[in-house]
C-alpha positions in Angstrom: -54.6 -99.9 111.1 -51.6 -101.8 109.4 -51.6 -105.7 110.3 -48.4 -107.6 108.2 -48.7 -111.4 107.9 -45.3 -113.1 106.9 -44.5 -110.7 104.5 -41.4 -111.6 102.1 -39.7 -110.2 99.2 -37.4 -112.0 96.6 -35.2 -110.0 94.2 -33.2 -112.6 91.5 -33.3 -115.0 94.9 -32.5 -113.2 96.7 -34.2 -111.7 100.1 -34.9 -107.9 101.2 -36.9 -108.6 103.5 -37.6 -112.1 105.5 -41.2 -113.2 107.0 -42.0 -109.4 108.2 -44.3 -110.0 111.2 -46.1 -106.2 113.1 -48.8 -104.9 113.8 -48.9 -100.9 113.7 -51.2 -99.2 115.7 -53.9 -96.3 114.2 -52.7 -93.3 115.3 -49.1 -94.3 116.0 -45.5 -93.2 114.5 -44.0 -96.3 114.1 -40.2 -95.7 112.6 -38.1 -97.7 110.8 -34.2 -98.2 111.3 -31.9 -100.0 109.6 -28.7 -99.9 108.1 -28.3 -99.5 103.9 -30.3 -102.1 102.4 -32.3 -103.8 105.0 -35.0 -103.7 103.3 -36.9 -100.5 105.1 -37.6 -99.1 101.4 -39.1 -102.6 100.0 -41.0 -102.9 103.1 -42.8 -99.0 102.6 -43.0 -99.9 98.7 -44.5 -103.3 99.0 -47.4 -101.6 102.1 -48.3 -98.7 100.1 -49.1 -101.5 97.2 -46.2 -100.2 94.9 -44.5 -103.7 94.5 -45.7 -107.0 95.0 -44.9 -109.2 98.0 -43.2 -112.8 97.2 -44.9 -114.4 99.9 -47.3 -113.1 103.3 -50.1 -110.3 103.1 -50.5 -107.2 105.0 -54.0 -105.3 105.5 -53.3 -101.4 105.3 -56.2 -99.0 106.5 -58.9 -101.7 105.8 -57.4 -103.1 102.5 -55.4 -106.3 102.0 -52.5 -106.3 100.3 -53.0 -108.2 97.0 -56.5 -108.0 97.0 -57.5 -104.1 97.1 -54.9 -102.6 96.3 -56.4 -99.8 93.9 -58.4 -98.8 97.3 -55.4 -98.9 99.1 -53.5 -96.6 96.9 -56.4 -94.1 97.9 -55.8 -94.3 101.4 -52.2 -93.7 101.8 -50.0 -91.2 100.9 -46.1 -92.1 100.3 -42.9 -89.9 100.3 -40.3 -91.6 98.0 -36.8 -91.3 98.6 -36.3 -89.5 95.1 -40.0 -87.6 94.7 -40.7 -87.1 90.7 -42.5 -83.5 90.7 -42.2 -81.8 88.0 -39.7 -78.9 87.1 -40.9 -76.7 84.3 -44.5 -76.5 86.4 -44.9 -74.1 89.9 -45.5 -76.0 93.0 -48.9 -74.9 92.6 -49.3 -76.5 89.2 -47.7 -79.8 91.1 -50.2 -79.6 93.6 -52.7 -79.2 91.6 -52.1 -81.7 88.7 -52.2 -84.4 91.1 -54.9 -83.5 93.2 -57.0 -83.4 90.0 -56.0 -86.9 89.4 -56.5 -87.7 93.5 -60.5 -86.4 92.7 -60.5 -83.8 95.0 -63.4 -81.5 95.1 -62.0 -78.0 96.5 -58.1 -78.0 94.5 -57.7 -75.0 94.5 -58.1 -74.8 98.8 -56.5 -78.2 99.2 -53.7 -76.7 97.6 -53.7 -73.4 99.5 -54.0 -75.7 102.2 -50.9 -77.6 102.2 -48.7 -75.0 100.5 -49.4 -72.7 103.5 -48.9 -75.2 105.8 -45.1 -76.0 104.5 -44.2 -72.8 103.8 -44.0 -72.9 100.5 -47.3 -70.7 99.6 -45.4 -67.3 98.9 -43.2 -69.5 96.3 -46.3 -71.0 94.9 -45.7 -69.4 91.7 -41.9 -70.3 91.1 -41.2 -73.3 88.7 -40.3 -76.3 91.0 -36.6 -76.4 89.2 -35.6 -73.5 90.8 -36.4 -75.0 94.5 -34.0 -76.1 96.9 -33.5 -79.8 98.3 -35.4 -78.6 101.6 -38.2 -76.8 99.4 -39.0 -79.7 96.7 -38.8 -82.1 100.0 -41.6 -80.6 101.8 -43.5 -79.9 98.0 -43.0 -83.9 97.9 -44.6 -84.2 101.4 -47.3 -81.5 100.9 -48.6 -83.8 97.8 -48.3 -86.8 100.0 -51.0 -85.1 102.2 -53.1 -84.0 99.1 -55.9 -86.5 99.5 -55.4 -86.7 103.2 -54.7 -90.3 103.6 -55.4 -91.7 106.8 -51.9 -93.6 106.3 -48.5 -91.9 105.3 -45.3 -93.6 104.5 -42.3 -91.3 104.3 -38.7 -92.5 103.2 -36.2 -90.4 105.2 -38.1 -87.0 104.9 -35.1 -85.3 106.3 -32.2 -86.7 104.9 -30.3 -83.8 102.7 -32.2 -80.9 104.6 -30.8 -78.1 106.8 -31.7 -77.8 110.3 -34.5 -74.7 109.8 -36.4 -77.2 107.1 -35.6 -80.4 108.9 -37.1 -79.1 112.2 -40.4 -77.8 110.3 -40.4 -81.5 108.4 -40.6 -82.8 112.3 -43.0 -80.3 113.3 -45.4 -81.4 110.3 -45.2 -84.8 111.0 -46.1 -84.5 115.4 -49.2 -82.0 113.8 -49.9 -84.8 111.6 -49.6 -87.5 114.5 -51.8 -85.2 116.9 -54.5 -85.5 114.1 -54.5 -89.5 114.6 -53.3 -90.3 111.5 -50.9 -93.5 111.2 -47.8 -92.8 109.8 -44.9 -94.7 109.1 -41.4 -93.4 109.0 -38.0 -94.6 107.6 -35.2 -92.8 108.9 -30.9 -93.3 109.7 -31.7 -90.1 111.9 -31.9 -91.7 115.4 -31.8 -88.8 117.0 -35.2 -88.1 114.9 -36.3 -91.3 115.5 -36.1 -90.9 119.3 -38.0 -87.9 119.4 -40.7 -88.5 116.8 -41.3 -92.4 116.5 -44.0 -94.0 119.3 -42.2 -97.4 118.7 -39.4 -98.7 116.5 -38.9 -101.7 114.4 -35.1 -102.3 113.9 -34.9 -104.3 110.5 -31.9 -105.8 108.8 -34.1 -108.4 106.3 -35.7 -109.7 109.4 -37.0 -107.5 112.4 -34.7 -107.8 115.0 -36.0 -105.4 117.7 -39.3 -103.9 118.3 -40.5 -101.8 121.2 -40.2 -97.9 122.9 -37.4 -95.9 121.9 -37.1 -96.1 126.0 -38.2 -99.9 126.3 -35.6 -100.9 123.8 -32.9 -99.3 126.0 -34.3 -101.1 128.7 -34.1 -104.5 126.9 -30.8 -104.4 125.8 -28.7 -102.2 128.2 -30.7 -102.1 131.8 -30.7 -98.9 133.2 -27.2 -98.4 135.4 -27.5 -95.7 137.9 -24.1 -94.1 139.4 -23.9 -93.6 142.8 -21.1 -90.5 143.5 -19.3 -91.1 146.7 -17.2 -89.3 149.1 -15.3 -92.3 150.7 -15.5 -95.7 148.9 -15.4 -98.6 150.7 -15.2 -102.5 149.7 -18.1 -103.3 152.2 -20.0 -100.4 150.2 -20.2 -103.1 147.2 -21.2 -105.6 149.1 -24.2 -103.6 150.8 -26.0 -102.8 147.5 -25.5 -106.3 145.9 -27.6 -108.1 148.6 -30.7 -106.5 147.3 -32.5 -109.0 145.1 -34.1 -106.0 142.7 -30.1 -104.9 141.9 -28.6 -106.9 138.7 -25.1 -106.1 139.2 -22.8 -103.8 140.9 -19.5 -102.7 140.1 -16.6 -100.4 141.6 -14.9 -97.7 140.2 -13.0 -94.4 141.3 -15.1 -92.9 144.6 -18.5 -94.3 142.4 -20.8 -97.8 143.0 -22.4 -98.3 139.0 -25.4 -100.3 140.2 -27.6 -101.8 137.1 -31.1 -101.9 138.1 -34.9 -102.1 136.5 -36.3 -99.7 138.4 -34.6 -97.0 140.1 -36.9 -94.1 140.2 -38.2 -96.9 143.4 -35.3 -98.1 144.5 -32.5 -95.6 144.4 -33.9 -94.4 148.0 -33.7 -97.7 149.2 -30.0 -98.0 148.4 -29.2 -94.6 149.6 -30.6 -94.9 152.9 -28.2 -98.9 153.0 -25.1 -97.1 152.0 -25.6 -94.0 154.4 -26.4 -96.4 157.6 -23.2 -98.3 156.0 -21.4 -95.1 156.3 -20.9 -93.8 153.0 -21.1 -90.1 152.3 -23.4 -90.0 148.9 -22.7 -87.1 147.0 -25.3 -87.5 144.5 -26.7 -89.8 142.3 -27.4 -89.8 138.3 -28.1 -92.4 135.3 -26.1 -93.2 132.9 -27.9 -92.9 129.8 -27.7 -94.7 126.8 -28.5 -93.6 123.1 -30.6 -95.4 120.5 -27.4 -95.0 119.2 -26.2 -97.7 121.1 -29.0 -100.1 121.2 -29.5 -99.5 117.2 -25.8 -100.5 116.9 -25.9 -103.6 118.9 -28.6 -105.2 117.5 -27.5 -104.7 113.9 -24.1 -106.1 114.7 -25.3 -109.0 117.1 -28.3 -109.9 115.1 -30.7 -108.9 118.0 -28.9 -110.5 120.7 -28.6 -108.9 123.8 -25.2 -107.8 125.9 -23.5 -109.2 128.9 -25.3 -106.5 131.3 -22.7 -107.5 133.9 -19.8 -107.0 131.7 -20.5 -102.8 130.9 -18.3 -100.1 131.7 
């Protein structure tokens, strides 16, 4: 659906965003996270044919990039971080102006349509002036949908909402997902991101990271699991380290931390050592890092990975 070639952009020399190399999937929630001015917003502008790249191509929902982009502005629908609607008009009137302009056949349903479905459709009447942040967000969103792209770019959707308008803002976009359209998300909410996004890019200029909210956990922390013991013993160390799937082991208080790829297969492997080693197991659990975490450490290492045997 969305193929990017090497795509670059200049400002006054200099660069927002550096040889920008993905592929995003149809159907897929692909989110973007980055930290202020990494170029997320250049990068949405410059797909949805808003700005023009310095250097590279991308081909959105059939369209290149430079080439077709009139069609392209057909085909995609794009939540700006500061939406222009109009205040003297009702969100109907919005809705309605632009759908005229989109050439939609049935406004006056479309509308109905996309009102209802935000909530906004007992409001319809009320000049946009008098909306709240959370309201004029999901009016900005509901004429994204309008022409019912088969690509959307929103620019943090949620940022500024409460949690009753930021929950229905997620809710819109997994119905939205579920109807296999591609959309394509910008977000500091990584708790958001987590939940919503089928893979994340983690840009600073360049893309540093790019993978599973879970696989990028993987990749950059391991998964440790804790082992809970009644009696801890040194040999008990050395019992779990001989096994050629574990990638370290450390001791601490009455628990082994044992980093591993795979324990959902192996954890009964190493409880069934350390029993016939004499430990008493307690129980076992996973410590469980955030994206959080993993989003911090690649912005400030540049996309490096940690010393996995050095954690606490």
């Amino acid at each position: 659906m969305i193929r990017i070639e090497g795509l670059t952009k200049q400002f006054n020399g200099i660069t927002a965003v550096e040889n920008l190399e993905l592929e995003i999937r149809p159907g897929e929630v692909f989110g973007f996270l980055g930290p202020n001015g990494a170029g997320k917003t250049t990068t949405l502008r410059m797909l949805s044919a808003l700005i023009n790249p310095t250097s590279g191509t991308a081909w959105v929902a059939g369209y290149r990039l430079g080439e077709d982009d009139q069609a392209l502005r057909r085909n995609v629908g794009i939540l700006t971080e500061a939406p222009g609607l109009y205040d003297r008009l009702s969100a109907e009137r919005n809705l309605s102006f632009f759908a005229h302009l989109y050439g939609i056949d049935d406004v006056d349903g479309r509308v109905e349509r996309y009102l209802k479905l935000l909530g906004l459709w007992e409001r319809r009447s009320e000049p946009v002036g008098t909306f709240s942040r959370g309201m004029r967000q999901k009016l900005a969103i509901a004429r994204a949908m309008l022409h019912e792209p088969s690509v959307l770019f929103l620019d943090e959707p949620t940022t500024g909402l409460d949690p009753e308008a930021a929950r229905l803002i997620r809710e819109f976009i997994e119905g939205l997902s579920g109807e296999g359209r591609t959309i394509i998300l910008n977000t500091h909410n990584l708790d958001e991101a987590d939940r919503l996004c089928d893979r994340i890019g983690v840009l600073n200029t360049r893309l540093l990271a790019l993978d599973t909210p879970t696989a990028l956990r993987r990749e950059v922390f391991g998964r440790k699991v804790v082992f809970h013991l009644a009696n801890l013993r040194p040999q008990f160390e050395a019992t779990v380290a001989k096994f050629p799937f574990v990638e370290a082991v450390e001791s601490k208080d009455a628990k082994l931390l044992v980093t591993l790829d795979d324990p959902e297969a192996h954890n009964p492997t190493l409880v069934s050592a350390l029993v016939n080693a004499g430990a008493q197991v307690r129980f076992v659990g996973e410590i469980r890092r955030s994206l959080e975490d993993v989003y911090l450490h690649l912005v400030s290492n540049g996309g490096t990975e940690p010393e996995r045997g050095n954690e606490t």
